[in-house]
N, C-alpha and C positions, 0 to 999 in steps of 0.2 A: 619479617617472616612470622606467621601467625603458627599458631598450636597445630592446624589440621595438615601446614603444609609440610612443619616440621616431623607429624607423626605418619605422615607420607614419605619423607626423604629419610626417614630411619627402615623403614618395611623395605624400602627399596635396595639402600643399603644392605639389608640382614637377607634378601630374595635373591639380591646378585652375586651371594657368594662372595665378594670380597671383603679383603682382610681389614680396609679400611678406608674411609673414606673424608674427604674434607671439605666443606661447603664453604663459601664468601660471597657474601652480599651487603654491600651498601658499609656500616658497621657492623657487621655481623659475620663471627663465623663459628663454625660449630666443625668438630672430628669427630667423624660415629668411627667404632673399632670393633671389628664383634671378635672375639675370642672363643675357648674350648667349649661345645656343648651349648653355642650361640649366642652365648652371653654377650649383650651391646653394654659398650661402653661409651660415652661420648663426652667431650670433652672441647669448652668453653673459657674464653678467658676471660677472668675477674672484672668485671667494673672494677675499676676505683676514682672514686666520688671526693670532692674536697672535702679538709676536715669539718665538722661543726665550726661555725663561726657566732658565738654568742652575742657579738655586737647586733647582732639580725634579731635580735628577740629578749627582753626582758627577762631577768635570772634572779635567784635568790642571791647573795654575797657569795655563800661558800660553793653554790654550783657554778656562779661566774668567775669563781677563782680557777675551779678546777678544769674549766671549759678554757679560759684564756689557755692554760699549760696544756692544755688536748690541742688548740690552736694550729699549732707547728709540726701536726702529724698530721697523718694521709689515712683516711679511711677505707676499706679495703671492704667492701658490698658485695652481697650476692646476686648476682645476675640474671637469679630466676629464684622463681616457688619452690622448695622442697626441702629436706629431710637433713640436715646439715649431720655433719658429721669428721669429727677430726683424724679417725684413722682408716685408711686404705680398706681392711676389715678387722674382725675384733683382735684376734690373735696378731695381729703388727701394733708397732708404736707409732703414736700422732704422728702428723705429717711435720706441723712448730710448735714451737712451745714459746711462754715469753726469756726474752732475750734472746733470741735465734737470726740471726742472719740471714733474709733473704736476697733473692736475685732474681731477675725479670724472669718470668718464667716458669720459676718454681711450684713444683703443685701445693697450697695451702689447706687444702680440704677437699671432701667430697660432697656434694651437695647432689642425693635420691629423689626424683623426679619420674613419676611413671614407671617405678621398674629399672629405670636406667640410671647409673651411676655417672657422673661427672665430675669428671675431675676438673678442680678449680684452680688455674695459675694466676698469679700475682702480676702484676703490671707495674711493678715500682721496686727498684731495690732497698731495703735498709732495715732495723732493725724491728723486730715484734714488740710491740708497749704493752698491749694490752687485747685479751682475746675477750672479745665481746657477745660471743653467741653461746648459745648452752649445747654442748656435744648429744647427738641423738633427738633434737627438739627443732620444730619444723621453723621456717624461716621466710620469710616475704623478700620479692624482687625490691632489691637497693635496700637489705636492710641490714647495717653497719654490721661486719663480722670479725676483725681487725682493727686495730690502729697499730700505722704502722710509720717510724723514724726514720725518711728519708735519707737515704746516703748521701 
């Protein structure tokens, strides 16, 4: 699904009045939700990407050290361009923090895209290592925001 089909099926969503809506295609699937005063919300689930594997690329010693022990976690990606963010809005607390337990499912972050908020679920349960993105700072499709300790 491309950007103009995407900002087509949200207009239509937010035009039909209803409260919410869920799309699936191929691997793809997106919930637009519009809320009080029209606000769309829409909501996508996480890539997650294997961890770095350092044997695939030349390292200095102590980055290959740290890389092996990253190894054995699961990295946990953004799925799209936009505006990362760790709390629901300002006045709430993060969604994780590290050492926080998660479960398939769970929203990990919100990730601002065009006005629209999305909330980002996890697709792995286990524990938080390590938060890799900077809260409020924009972020590239697949680009590592998590690692995360498989259960």
């Amino acid at each position: 699904m491309d950007l103009k089909d995407l900002q087509n099926f949200i207009r239509f969503v937010v035009k039909s009045g209803a409260q919410e809506v869920s799309l699936e295609k191929d691997d793809f699937k997106i919930t637009v939700k519009t809320g009080p005063e029209g606000v769309v919300y829409a909501q996508a689930p996480m890539a997650v990407a294997p961890a770095y594997n350092p044997s695939s690329m030349p390292a200095a010693a102590d980055q290959s050290a740290e890389a092996d022990d990253n190894s054995r976690y699961v990295t946990v990606t953004a799925p799209m361009i936009g505006t990362f963010y760790r709390k629901p809005s300002p006045d709430k607390p993060v969604f994780v923090n590290v050492g926080d337990v998660l479960t398939v499912g769970q929203t990990v972050c919100v990730i601002e895209a065009m006005k629209l908020f999305n909330e980002i679920e996890c697709e792995v349960s286990g524990t938080v290592v390590k938060i890799l993105a900077d809260d409020m700072k924009p972020v590239e499709y697949g680009q590592p925001l998590f690692l995360v300790d498989p259960a």
